[in-house]
Backbone as CSV, one residue per row, in Angstrom:
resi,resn,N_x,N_y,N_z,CA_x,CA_y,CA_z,C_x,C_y,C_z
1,UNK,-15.518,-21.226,0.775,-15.735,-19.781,0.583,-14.435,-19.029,0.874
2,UNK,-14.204,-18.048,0.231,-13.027,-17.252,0.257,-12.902,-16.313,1.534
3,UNK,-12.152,-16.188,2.465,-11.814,-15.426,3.512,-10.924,-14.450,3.423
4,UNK,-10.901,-13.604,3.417,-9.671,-12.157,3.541,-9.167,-12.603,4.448
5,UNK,-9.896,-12.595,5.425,-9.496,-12.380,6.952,-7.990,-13.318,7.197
6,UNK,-8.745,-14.941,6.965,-7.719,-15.978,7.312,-6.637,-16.026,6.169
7,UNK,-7.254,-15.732,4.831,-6.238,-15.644,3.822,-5.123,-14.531,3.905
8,UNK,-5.286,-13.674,4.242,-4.299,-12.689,5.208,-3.554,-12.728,6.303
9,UNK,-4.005,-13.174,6.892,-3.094,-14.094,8.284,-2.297,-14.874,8.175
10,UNK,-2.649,-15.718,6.688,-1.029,-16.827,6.497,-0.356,-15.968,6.014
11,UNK,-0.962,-15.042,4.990,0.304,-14.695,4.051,1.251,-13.815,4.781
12,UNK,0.616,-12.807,6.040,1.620,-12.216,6.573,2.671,-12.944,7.372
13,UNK,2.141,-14.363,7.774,3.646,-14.879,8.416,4.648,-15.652,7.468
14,UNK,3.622,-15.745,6.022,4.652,-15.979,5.038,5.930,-14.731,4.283
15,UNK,5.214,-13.610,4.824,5.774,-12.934,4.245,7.109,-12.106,5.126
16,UNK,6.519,-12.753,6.601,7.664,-11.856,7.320,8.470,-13.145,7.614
17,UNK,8.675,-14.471,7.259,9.703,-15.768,6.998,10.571,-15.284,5.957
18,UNK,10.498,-14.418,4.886,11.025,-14.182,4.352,11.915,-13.130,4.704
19,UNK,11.763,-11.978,5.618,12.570,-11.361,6.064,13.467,-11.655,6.688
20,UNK,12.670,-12.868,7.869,14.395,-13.399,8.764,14.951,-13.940,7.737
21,UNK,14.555,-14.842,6.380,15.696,-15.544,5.574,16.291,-14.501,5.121
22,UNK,16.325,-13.100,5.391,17.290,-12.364,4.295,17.280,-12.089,2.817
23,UNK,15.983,-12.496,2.078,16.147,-12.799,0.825,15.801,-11.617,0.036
24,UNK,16.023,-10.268,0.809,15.389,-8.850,0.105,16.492,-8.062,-0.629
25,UNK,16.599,-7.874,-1.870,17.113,-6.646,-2.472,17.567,-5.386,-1.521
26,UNK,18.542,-4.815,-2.060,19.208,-3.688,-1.413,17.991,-2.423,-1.661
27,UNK,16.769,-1.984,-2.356,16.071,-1.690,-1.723,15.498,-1.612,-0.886
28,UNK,14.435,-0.423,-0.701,12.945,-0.485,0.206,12.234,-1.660,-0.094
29,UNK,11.767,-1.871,-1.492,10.857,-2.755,-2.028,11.465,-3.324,-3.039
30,UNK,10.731,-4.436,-3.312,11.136,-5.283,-4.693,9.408,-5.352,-5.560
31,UNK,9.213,-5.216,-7.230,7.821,-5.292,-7.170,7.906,-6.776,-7.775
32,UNK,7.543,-7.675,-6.860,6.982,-9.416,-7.264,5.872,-9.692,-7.806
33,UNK,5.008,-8.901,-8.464,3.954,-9.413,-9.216,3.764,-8.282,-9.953
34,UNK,3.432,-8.298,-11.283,2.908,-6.886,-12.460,2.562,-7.732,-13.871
35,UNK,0.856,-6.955,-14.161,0.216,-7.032,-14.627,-0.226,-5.863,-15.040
36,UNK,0.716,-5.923,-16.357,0.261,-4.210,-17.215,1.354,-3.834,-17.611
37,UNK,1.083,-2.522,-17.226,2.171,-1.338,-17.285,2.485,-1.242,-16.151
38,UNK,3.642,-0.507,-15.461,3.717,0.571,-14.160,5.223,1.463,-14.795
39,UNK,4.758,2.475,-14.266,6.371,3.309,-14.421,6.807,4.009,-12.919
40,UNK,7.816,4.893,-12.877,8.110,5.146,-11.902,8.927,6.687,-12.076
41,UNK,8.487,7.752,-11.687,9.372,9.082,-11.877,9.606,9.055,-10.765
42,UNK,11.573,8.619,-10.619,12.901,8.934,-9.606,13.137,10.168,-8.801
43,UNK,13.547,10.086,-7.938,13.669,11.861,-7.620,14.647,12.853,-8.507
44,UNK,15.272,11.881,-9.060,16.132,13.048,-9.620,15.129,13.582,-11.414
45,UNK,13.939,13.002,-11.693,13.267,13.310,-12.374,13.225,12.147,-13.879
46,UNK,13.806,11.195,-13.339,13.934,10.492,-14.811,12.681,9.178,-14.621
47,UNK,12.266,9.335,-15.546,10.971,7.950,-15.564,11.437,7.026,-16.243
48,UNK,10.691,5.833,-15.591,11.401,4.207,-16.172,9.929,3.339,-15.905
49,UNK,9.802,2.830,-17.274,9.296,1.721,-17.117,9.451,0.528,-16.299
50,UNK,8.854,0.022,-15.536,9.255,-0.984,-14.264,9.218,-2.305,-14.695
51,UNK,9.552,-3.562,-14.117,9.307,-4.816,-14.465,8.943,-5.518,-13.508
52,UNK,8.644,-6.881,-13.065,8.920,-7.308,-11.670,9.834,-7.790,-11.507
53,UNK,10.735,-7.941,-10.314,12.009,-7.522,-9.752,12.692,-6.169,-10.095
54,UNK,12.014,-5.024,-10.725,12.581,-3.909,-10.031,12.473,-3.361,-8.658
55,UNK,13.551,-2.893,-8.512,13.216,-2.276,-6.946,12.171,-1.073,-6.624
56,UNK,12.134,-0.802,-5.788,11.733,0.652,-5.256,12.128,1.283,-4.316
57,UNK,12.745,2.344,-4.222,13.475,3.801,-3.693,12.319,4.596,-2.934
58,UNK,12.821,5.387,-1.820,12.296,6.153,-1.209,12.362,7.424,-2.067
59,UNK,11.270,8.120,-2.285,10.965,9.450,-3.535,10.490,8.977,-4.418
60,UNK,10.305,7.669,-5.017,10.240,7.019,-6.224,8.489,7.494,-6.295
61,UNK,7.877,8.377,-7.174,6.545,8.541,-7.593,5.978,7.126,-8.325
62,UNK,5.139,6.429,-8.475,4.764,4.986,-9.018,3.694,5.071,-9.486
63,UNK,3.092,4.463,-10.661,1.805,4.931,-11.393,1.687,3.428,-12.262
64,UNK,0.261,2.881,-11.895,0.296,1.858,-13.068,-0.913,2.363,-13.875
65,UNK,-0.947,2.214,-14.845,-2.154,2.437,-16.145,-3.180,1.463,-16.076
66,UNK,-4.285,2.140,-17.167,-5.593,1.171,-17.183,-5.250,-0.529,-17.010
67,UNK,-5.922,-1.109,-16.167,-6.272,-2.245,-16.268,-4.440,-3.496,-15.906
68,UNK,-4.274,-2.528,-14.937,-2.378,-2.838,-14.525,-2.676,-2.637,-12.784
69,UNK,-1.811,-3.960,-12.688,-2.188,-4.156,-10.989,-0.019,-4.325,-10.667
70,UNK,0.313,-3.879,-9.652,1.446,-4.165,-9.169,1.409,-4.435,-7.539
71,UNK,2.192,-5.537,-7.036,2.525,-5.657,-5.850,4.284,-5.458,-5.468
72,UNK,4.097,-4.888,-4.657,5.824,-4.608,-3.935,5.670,-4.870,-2.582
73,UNK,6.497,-6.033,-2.653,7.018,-6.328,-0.982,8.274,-5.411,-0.781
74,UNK,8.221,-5.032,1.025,8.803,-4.135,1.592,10.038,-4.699,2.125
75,UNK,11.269,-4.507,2.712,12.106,-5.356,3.409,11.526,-5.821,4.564
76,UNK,10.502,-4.822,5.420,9.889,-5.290,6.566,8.848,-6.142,6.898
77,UNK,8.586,-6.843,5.519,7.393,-7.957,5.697,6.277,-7.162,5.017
78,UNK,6.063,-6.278,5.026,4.880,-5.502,4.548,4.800,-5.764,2.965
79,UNK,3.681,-5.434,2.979,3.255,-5.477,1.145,1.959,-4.306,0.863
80,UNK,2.208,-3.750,-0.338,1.520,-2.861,-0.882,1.097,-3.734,-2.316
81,UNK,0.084,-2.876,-2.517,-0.616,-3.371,-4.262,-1.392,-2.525,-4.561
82,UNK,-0.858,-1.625,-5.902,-1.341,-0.760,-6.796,-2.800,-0.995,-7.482
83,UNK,-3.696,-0.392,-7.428,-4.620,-0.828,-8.200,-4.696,-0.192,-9.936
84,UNK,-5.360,-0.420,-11.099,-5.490,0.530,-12.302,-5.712,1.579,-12.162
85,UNK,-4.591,2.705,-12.577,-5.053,4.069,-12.139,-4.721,4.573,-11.292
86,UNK,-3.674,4.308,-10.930,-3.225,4.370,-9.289,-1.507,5.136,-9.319
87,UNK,-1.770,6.579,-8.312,-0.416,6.810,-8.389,-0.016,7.356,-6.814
88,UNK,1.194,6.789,-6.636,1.624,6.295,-5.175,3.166,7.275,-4.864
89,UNK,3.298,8.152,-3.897,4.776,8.072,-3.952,5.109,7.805,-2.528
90,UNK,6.638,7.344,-3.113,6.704,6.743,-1.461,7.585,7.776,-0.638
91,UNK,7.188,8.660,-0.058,7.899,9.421,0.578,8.804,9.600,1.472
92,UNK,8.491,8.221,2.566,9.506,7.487,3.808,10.079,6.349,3.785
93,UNK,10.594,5.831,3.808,10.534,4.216,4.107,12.212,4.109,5.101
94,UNK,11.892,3.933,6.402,13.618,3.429,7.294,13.096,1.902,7.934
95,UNK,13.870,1.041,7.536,13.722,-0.415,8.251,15.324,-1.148,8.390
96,UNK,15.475,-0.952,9.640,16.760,-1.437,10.325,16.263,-2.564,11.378
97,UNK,16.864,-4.027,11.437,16.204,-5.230,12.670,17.119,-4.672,13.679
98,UNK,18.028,-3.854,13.800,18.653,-3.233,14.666,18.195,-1.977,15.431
99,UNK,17.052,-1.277,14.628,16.724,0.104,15.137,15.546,-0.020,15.140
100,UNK,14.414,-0.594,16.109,13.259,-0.512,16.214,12.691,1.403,15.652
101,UNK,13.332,1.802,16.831,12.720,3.081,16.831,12.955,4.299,16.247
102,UNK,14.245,3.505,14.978,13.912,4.301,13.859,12.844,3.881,12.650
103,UNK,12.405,2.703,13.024,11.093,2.563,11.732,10.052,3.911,11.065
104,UNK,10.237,4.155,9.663,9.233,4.807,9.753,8.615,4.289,7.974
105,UNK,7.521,4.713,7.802,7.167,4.104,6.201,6.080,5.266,5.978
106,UNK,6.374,6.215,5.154,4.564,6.739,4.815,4.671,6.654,2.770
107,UNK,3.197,6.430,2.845,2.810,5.819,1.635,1.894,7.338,0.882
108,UNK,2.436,8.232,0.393,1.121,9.479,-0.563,0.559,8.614,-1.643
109,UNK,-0.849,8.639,-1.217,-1.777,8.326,-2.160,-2.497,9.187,-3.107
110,UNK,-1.861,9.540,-4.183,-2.526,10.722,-4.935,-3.514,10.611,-5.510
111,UNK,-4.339,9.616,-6.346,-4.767,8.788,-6.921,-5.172,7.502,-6.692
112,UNK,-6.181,6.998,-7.182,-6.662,5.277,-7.370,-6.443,4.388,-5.942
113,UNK,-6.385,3.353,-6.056,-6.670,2.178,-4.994,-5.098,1.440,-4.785
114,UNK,-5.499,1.385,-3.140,-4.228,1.039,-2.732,-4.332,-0.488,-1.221
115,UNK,-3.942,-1.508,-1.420,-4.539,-2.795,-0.706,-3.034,-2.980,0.204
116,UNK,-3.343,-2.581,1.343,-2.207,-3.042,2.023,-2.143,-4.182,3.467
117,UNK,-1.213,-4.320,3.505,-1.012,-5.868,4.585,0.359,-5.232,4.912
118,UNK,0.559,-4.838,6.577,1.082,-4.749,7.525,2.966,-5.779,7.546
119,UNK,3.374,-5.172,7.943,4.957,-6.235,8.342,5.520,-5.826,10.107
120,UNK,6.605,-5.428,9.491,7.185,-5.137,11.115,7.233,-3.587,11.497
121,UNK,6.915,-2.989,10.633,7.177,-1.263,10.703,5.493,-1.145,11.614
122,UNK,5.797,-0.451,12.504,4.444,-0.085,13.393,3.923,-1.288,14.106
123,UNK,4.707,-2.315,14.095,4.483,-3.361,14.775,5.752,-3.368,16.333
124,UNK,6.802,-3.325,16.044,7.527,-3.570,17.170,8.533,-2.340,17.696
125,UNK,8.204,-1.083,16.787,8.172,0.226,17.371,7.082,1.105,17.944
126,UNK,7.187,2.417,17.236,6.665,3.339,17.013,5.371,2.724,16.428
127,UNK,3.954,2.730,17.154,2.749,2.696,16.637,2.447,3.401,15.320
128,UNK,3.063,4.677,15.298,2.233,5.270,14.507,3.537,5.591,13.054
129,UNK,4.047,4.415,13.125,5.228,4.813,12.295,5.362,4.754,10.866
130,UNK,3.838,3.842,10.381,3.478,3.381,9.024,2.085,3.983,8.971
131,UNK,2.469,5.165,7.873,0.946,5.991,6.940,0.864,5.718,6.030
132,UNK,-0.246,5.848,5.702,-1.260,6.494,4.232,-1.673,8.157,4.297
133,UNK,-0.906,8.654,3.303,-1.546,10.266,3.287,-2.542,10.390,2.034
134,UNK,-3.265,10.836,1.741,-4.434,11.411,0.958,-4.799,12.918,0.872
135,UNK,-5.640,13.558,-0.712,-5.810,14.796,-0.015,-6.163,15.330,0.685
136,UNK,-7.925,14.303,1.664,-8.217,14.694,2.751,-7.994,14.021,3.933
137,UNK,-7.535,12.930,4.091,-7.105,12.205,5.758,-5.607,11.265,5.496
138,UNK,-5.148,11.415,6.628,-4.004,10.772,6.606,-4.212,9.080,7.256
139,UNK,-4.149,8.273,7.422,-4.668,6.676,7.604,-3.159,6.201,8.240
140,UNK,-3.540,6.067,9.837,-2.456,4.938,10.466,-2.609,3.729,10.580
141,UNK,-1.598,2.832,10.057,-1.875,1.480,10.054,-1.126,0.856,11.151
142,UNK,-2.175,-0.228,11.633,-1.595,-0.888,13.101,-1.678,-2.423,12.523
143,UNK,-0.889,-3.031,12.316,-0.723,-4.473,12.899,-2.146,-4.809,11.898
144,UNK,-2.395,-4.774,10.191,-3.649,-4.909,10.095,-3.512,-5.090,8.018
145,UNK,-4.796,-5.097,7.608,-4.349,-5.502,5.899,-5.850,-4.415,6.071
146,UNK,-6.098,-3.743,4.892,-7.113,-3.108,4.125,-7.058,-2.734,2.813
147,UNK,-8.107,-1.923,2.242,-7.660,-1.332,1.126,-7.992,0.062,1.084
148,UNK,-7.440,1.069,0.509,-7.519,2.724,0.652,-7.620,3.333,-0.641
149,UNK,-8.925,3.983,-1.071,-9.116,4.329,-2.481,-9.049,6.528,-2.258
150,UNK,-8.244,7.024,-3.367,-8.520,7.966,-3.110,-9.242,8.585,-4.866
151,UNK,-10.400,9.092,-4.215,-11.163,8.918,-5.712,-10.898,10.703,-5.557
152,UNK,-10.188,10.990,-6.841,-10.527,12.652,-7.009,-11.149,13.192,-8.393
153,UNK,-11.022,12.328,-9.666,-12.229,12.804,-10.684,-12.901,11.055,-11.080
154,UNK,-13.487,11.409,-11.810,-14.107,10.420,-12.558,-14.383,9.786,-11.541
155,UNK,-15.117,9.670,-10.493,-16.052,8.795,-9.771,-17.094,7.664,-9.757
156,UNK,-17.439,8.078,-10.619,-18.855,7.016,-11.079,-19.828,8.278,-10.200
157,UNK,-20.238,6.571,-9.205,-21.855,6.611,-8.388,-20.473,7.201,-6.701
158,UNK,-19.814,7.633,-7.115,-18.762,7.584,-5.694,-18.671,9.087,-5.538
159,UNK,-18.682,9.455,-4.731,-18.375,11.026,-3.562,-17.034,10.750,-3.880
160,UNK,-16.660,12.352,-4.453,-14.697,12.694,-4.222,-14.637,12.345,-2.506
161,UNK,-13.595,12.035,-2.631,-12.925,11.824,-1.093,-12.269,10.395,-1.021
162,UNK,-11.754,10.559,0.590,-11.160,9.245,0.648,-11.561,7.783,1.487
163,UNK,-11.665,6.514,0.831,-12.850,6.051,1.354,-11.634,4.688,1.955
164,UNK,-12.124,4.048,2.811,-10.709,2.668,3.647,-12.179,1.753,4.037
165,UNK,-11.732,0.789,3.457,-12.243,-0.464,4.703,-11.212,-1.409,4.874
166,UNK,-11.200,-2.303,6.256,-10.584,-2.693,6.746,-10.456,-4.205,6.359
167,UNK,-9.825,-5.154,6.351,-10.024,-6.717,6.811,-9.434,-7.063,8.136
168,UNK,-8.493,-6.814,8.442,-7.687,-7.344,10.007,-7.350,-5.746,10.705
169,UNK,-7.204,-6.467,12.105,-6.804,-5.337,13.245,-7.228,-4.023,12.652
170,UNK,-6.878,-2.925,12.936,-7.971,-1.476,12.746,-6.782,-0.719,12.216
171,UNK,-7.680,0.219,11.280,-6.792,1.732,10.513,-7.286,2.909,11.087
172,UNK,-6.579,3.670,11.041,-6.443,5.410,11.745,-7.234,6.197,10.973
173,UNK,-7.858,6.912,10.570,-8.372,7.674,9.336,-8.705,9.110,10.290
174,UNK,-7.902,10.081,10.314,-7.397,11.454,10.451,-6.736,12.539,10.120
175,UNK,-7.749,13.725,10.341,-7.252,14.997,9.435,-7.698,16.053,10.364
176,UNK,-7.831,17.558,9.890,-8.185,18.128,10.434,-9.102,18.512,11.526
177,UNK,-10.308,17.528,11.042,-11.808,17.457,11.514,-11.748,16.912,12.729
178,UNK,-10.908,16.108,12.579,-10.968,14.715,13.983,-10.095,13.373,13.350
179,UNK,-10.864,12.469,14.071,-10.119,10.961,13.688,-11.029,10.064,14.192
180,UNK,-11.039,8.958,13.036,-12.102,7.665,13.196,-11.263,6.492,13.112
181,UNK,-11.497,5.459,13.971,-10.754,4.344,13.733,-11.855,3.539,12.780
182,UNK,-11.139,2.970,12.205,-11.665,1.762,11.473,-11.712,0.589,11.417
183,UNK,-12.622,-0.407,12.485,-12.443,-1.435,12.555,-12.703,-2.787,11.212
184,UNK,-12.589,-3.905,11.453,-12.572,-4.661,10.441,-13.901,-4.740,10.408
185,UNK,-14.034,-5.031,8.523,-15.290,-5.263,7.986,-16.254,-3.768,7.973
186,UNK,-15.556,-2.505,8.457,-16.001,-1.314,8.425,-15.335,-0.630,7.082
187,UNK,-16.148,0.729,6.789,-16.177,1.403,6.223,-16.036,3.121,6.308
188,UNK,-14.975,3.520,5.992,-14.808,5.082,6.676,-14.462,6.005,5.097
189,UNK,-14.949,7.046,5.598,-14.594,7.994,4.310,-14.721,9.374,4.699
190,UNK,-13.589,9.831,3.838,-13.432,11.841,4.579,-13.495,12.567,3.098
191,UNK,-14.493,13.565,3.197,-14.776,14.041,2.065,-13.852,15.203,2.223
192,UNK,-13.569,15.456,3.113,-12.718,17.081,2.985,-12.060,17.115,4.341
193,UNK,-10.650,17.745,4.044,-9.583,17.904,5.004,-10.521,18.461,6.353
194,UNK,-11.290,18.858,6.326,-11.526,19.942,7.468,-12.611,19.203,8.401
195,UNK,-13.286,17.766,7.421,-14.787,17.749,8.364,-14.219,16.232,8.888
196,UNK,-14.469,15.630,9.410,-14.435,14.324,10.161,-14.256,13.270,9.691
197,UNK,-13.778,12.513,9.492,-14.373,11.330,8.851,-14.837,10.804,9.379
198,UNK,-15.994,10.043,8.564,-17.559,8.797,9.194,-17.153,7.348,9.091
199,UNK,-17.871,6.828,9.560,-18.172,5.448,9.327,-19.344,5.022,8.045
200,UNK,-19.187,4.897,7.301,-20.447,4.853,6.462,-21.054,3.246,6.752
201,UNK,-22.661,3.096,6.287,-23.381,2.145,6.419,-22.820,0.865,6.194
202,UNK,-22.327,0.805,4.783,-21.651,-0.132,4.454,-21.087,-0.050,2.911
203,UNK,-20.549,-1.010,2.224,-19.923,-0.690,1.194,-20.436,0.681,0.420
204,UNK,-19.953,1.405,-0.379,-20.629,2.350,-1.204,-20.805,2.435,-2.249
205,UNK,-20.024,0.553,-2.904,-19.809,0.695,-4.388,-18.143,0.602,-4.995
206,UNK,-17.590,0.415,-3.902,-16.114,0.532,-4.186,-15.222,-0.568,-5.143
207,UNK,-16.369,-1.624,-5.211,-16.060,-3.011,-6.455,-14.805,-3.247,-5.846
208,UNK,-13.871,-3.611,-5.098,-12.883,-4.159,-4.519,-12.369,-5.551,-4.663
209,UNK,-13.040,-6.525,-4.592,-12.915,-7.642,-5.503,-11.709,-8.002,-5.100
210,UNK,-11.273,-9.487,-5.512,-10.084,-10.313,-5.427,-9.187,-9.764,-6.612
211,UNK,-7.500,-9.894,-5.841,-6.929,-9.446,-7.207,-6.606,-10.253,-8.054
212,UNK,-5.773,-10.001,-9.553,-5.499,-10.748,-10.016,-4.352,-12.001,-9.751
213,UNK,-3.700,-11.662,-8.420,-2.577,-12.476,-8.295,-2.525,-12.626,-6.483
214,UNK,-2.064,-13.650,-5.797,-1.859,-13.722,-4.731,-1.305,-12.859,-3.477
215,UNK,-1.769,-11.743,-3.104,-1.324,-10.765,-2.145,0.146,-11.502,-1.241
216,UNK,0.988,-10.676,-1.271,2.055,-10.931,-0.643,2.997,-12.172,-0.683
217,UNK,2.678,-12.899,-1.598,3.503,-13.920,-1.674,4.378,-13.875,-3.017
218,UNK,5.566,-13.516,-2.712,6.528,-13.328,-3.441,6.871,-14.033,-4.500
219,UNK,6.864,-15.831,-4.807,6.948,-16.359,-5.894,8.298,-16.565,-6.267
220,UNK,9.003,-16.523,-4.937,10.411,-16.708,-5.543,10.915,-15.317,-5.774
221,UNK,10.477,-13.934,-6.463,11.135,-13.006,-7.213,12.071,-12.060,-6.709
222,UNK,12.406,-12.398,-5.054,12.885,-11.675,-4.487,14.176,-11.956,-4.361
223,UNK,15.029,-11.115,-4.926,16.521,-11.250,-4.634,16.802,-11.812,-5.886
224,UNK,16.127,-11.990,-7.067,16.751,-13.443,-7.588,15.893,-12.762,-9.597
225,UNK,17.418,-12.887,-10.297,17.346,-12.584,-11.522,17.569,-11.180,-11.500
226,UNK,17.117,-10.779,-12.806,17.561,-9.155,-13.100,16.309,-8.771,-14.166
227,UNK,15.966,-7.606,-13.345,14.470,-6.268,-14.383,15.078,-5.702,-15.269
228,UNK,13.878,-5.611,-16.090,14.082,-5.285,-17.128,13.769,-3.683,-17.172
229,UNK,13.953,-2.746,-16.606,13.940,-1.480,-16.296,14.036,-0.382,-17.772
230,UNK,13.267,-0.162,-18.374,13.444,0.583,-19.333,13.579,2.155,-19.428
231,UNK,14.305,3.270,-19.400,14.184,4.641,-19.532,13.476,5.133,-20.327
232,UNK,12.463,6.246,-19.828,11.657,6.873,-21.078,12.693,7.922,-21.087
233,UNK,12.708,8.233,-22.593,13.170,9.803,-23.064,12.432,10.631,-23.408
């Protein structure tokens, strides 16, 4: 039977072996797995079609289309994965093995589903140094893997708002209202900046499912060959 739990636990010490080897791009991120489309509007405003082994930049807005999944490993061991529909910008990202306590990483979730697994950022600094922002709660991640959907139209059977469950160690889920931790195998969701977020019963429908490709394991793509990066005009 398939485990998150334990299947997450190797991959993060596979994934932070790769950091002491050094094998990361002069980026924040490198994206090692894509299935679809994804593009990316730069800060200075120019959009590019992505490939895997493109990098990713701090400002970089990220969007993959229907039925398009992307993963980007971080320099710090961490890994993110885009779900269809999904648009991400990365607003922070500082990772120095020299400057604990400048770590910082926050992730804006504007849009769609977002599956993350933990590295060294908020691990051997600053607790609270790796976010998730949303329109209604902001989500601190500790030492932990989940996934974070922010549904704002087209819902289905789903309440607008922002909904997290956990697999390992616990997420932050706070805004105005208050703050709920989220332990593993739980379920939390904040319908609006102002009211609390809950714990809900249990799933709500969120279809979350296995992805199409191996969470966090790089495949070799890191450091190694050249993307195919296309400019839209």
């Amino acid at each position: 039977m398939f485990s998150i739990k334990g299947f997450v636990q190797g991959v993060v010490g596979m994934t932070l072996a790769l950091v002491v080897m050094g094998a990361w791009a002069a980026g924040a991120g490198v994206i090692t797995h894509l299935s679809g489309t994804m593009s990316v509007q730069r800060p200075d405003g120019s959009v590019r079609i992505l490939s895997q082994k493109s990098e990713v930049q701090p400002g970089d807005v990220l969007t993959t289309q229907r039925d398009s999944y992307a993963q980007i490993n971080f320099s710090d061991g961490s890994a993110a994965t885009m779900r269809p529909n999904t648009t991400m910008k990365l607003e922070a990202y500082n990772f120095s093995k020299e400057a604990p306590q400048q770590d910082s990483m926050f992730m804006r979730l504007l849009k769609g589903g977002l599956r993350t697994v933990t590295g060294l950022i908020g691990k051997r600094g600053d607790q609270d140094a790796y976010k998730i922002g949303t329109s209604t709660a902001t989500i601190g991640i500790r030492g932990s893997s989940g996934d974070t959907v922010s549904c704002t139209s087209d819902c289905g059977n789903l309440e607008p708002g922002t909904y997290h469950t956990t697999y390992t160690g616990s997420y932050i889920m706070q805004n105005q209202g208050g703050s709920q931790v989220i332990g593993e195998g739980q379920f939390g969701f904040a319908q609006d900046p102002s009211k609390p977020p809950v714990i809900l019963p249990g799933d709500p429908g969120l279809n979350l499912g296995q992805l199409p490709f191996t969470l966090g394991i790089s495949g070799g793509a890191i450091g190694g060959g050249t993307n195919q990066e296309c400019i839209v005009r």
